[in-house]
C-alpha positions in Angstrom: 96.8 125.1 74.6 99.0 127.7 76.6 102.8 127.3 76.8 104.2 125.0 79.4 106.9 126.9 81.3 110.5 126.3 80.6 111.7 125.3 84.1 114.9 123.1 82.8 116.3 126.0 82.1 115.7 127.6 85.9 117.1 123.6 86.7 120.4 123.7 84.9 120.7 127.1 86.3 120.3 125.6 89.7 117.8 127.9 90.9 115.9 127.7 94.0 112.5 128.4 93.6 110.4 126.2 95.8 111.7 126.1 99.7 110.3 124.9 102.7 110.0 127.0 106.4 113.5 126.8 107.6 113.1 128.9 111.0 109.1 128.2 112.1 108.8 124.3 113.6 105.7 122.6 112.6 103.5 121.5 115.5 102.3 118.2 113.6 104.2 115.8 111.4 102.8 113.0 109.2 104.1 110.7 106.5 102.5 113.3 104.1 103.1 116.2 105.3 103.3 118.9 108.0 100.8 120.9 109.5 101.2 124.6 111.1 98.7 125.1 113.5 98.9 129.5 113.4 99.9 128.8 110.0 103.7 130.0 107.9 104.7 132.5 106.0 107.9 131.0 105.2 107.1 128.6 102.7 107.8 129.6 98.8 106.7 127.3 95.9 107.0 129.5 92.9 105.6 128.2 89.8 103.3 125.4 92.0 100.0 126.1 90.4 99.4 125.8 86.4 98.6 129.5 86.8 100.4 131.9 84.6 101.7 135.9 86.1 99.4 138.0 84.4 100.4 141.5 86.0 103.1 143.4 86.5 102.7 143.2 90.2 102.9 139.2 90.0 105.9 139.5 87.6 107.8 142.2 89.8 106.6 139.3 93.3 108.1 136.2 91.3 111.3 138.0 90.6 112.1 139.3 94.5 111.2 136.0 95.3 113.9 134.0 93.4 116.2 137.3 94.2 115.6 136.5 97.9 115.8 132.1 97.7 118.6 133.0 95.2 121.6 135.7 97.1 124.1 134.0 95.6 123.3 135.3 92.0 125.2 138.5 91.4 123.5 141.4 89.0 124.3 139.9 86.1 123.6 136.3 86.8 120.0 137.4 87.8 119.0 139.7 84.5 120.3 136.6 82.5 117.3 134.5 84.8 114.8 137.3 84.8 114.9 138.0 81.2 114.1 133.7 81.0 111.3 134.5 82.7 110.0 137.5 80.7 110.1 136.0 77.4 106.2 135.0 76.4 107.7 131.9 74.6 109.2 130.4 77.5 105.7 129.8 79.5 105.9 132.2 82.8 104.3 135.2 81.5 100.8 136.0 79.7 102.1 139.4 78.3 105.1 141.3 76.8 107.6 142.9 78.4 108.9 145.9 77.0 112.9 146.6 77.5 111.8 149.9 79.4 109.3 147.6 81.4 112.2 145.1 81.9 115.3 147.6 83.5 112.2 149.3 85.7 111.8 146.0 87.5 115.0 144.9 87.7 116.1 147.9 89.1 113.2 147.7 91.6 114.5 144.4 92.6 117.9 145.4 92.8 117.1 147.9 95.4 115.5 145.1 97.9 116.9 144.8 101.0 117.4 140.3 101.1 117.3 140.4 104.9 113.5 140.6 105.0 112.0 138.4 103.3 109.1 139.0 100.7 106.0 139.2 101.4 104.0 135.5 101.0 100.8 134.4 101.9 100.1 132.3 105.4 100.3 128.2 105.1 99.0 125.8 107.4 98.7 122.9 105.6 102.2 122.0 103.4 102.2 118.4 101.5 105.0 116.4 100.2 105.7 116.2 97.1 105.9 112.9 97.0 103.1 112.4 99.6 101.0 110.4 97.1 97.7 111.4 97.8 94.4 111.8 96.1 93.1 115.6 96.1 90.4 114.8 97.9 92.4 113.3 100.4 94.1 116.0 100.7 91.0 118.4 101.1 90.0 116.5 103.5 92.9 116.5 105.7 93.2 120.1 104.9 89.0 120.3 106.2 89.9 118.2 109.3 92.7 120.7 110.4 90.8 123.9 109.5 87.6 122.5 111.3 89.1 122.4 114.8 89.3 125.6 114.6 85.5 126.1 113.5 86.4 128.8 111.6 87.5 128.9 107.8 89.7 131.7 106.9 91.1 133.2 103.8 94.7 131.6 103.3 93.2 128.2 104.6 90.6 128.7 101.2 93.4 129.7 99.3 95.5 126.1 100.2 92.3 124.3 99.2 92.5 126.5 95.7 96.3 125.2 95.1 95.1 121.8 95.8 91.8 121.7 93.6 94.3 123.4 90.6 97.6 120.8 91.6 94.6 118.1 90.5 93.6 120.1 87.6 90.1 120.6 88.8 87.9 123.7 88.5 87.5 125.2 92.0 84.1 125.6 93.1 82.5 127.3 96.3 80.4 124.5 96.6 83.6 121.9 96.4 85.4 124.3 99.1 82.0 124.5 101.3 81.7 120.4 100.9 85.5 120.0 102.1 85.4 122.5 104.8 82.5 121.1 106.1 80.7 124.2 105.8 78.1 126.5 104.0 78.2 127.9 100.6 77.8 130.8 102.7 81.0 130.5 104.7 83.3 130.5 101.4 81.7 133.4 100.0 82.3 135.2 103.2 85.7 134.8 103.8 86.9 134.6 99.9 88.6 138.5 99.6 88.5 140.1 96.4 92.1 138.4 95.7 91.3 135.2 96.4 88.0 135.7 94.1 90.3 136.5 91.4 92.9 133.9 92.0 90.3 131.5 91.5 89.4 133.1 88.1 92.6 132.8 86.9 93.3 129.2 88.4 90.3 128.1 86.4 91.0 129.8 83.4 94.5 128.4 82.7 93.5 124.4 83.6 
């Protein structure tokens, strides 16, 4: 059984690490949620999935992320989080982390500019926490919204994967396909590379 992460300690901190769009206005509002009908980039929820970061390019994302939701941390305050998150025992990351491996990043980090923020991927679909639903009431809200469209793209797969994993079920094409209304053949077309590999690794760590 892998590590569950340590995220009291990112609590007592008082660190933000989940945040919802603050400038893009969603064109729908429900009771469970809000829907973004040319999707958002602006919405962050670190640590959502039961996913661990595997890579160094994960690590180096989650770390300009909480730098960027976080500007009130000064250097120090933020090596004394980072190095939280580095430490195997603690849940967040598969690997070690060397000390040479460590000051690279941070320094990397350091040198980001926190007037743009980090790159994230496209949401059109964002539920409430608290919303209460079944997964596959969610799917099939999310399949509603994506089928007015009649077309299933890659980051609309992608918020069906986070919601499959959030339910700790193994993510299927044929589950997408059956919730998207669609073929078998649709998902495989429009799953990248990534997204074929995020599934992978969502699977693996359930």
């Amino acid at each position: 059984m892998s590590q569950d992460r340590n995220l009291k300690f990112l609590n007592n901190n008082r660190i933000v690490y989940r945040r919802d769009p603050i400038t893009d206005k969603p064109d729908e509002v429900h009771d469970w949620g809000v829907v973004y009908h040319n999707g958002t980039h602006e919405c962050y929820e670190l640590f959502r999935t039961r996913a661990k970061i595997t890579t160094y390019k994960s690590l180096k994302w989650h770390l300009l992320v909480l730098w960027y939701l976080n500007p009130q941390l000064d250097q120090d305050k933020f090596e004394y989080i980072a190095r939280h998150l580095v430490n195997k025992a603690n849940g967040f990351v598969t690997f070690n982390v060397s000390e040479q491996l460590f000051k690279n990043i941070i320094y990397d980090v350091s040198m980001y500019d926190l007037e743009y923020p980090p790159k994230n991927k496209l949401r059109k679909v964002i539920f409430n926490d608290t919303c209460g639903l079944e997964v596959s009431e969610k799917l099939s809200i999310v399949g509603s919204i994506i089928g007015r469209s009649k077309a299933v793209a890659a980051d609309d797969i992608y918020d069906a994967m986070l919601t499959l994993n959030e339910a700790k079920q193994t993510i299927t094409v044929k589950k997408l396909a059956g919730y998207f209304d669609c073929s078998t053949r649709t998902i495989y077309r429009n799953m990248t590379q990534e997204l074929k590999k995020e599934k992978e690794l969502l699977n693996s760590q359930l």
